[in-house]
C-alpha positions as CSV (number, residue, x, y, z in Angstrom):
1,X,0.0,0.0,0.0
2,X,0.7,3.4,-0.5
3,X,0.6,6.3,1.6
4,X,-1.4,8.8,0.0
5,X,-0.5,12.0,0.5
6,X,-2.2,14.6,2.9
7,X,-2.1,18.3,1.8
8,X,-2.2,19.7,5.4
9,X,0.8,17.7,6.5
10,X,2.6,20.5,6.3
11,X,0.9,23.2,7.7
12,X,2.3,22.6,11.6
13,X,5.7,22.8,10.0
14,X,4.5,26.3,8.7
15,X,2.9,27.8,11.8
16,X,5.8,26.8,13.7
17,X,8.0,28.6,11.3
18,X,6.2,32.0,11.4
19,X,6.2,31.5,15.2
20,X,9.5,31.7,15.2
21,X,10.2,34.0,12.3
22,X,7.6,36.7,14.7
23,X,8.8,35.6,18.1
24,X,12.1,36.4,17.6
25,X,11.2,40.2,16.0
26,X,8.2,40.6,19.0
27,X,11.1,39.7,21.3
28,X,14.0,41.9,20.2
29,X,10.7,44.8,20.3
30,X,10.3,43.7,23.9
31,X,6.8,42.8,23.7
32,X,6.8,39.3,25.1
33,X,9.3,37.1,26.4
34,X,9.6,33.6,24.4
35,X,8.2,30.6,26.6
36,X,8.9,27.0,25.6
37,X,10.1,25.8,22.5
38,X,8.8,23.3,19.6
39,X,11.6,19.9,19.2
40,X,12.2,19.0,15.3
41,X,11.0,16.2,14.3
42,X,11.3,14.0,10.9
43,X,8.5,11.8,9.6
44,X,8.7,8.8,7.1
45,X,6.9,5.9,5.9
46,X,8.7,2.7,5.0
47,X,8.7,-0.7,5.2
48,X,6.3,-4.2,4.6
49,X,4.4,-3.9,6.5
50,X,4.2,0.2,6.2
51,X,4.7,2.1,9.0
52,X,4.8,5.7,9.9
53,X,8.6,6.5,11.6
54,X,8.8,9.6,13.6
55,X,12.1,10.7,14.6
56,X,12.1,13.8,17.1
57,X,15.5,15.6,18.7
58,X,14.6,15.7,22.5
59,X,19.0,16.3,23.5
60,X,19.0,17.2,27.2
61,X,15.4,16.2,28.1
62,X,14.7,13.3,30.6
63,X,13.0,11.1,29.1
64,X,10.5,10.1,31.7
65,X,8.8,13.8,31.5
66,X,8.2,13.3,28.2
67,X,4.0,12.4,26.9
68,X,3.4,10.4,23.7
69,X,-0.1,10.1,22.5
70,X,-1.8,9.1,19.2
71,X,-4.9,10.6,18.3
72,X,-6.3,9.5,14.8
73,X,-4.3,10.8,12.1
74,X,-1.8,12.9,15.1
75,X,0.7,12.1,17.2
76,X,1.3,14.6,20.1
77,X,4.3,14.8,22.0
78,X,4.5,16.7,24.9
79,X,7.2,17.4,28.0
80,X,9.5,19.9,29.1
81,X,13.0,21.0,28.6
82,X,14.5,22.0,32.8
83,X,16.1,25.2,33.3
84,X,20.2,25.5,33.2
85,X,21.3,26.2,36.5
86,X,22.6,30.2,36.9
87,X,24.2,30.3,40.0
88,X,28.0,31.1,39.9
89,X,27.4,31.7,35.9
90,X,27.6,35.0,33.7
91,X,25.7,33.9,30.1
92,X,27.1,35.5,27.2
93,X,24.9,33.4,24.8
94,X,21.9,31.4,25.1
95,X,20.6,29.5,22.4
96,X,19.4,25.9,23.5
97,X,15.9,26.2,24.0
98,X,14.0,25.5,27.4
99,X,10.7,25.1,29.2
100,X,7.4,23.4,28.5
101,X,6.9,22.2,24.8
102,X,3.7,20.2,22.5
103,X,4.0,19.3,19.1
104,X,1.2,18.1,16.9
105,X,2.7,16.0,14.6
106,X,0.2,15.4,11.5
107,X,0.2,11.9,9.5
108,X,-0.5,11.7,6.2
109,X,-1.9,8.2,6.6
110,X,-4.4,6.1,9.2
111,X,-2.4,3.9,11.7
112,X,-2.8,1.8,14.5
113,X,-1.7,3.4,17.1
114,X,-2.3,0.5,19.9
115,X,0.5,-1.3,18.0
116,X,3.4,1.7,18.0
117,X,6.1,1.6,19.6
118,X,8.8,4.2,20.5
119,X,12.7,4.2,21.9
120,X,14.9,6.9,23.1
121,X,18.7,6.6,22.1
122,X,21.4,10.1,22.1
123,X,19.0,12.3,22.3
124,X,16.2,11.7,19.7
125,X,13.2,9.5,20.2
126,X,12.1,7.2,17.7
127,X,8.0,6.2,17.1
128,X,7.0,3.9,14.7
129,X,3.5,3.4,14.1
130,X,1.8,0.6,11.6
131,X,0.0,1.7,9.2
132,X,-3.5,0.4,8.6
133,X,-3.6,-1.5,5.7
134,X,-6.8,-1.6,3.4
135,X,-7.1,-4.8,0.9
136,X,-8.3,-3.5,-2.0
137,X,-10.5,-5.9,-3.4
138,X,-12.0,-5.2,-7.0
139,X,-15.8,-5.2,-6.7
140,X,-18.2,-6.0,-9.7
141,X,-20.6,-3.1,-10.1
142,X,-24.1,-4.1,-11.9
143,X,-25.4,-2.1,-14.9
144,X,-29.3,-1.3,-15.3
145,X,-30.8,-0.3,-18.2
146,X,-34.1,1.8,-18.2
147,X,-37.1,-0.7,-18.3
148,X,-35.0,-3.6,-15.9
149,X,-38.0,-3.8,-13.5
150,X,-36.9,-0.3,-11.6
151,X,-39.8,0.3,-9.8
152,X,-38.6,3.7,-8.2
């Protein structure tokens, strides 16, 4: 089978963009201060059976704060990214993000999410999900012709 595409697959990836692209200009204005932070993720289909892979970079998170949760065509993965410790330390740079994060990650295809399964190894976590698989059987459609005893 397949995976047919879904057109809206990559509209998360968009709104996250522009979050960033407007958080980062609303925060060098001052306006609000930038809370959280969304983890990359890639997202694949391979395999026979198919299944849906989902790789997401969650470096420096413990893994046991981290949610997983498949809802229809989603996955959403939750959790949070602790604070770095700031006493006896002068930042000149910051740039690994922290605090509370949830990313909706849409898939193109149905699965069966009772069946996935996830790992955690250096720092990215690894979901694959089975994709339901539809037999496609041909079906014989019958043809009427005007007068075949339609009653309706």
């Amino acid at each position: 089978m397949t995976p047919s595409r879904d057109p809206f697959a990559n509209f998360e990836r968009m709104r996250r963009e522009m979050d960033e692209l407007f958080g980062d200009v609303f925060e060098r204005a001052g306006f609000a201060a930038r809370q959280g932070f969304s983890p990359h993720v890639d997202v694949y289909y391979c395999g026979d059976p198919p299944r849906a892979i989902v790789r997401a970079e969650l470096a420096g998170i413990d893994i046991s704060e981290v949610g997983l949760e498949i809802r229809g065509r989603q996955l959403v993965l939750a959790g949070e990214r602790r604070g770095r410790e700031a006493e006896g330390r002068l930042y000149q740079q910051v740039e690994i993000p922290q605090g509370h994060f949830r990313r909706v990650i849409e898939l193109g295809v149905d699965v069966e999410g009772e069946n996935a399964t996830a790992t955690y190894e250096e720092g990215i976590l690894r979901v694959e999900i089975p994709v339901v698989q539809r037999e496609e059987v041909p079906r014989s459609v019958p043809i009427r012709a005007p007068g075949d005893g339609d009653s309706a």
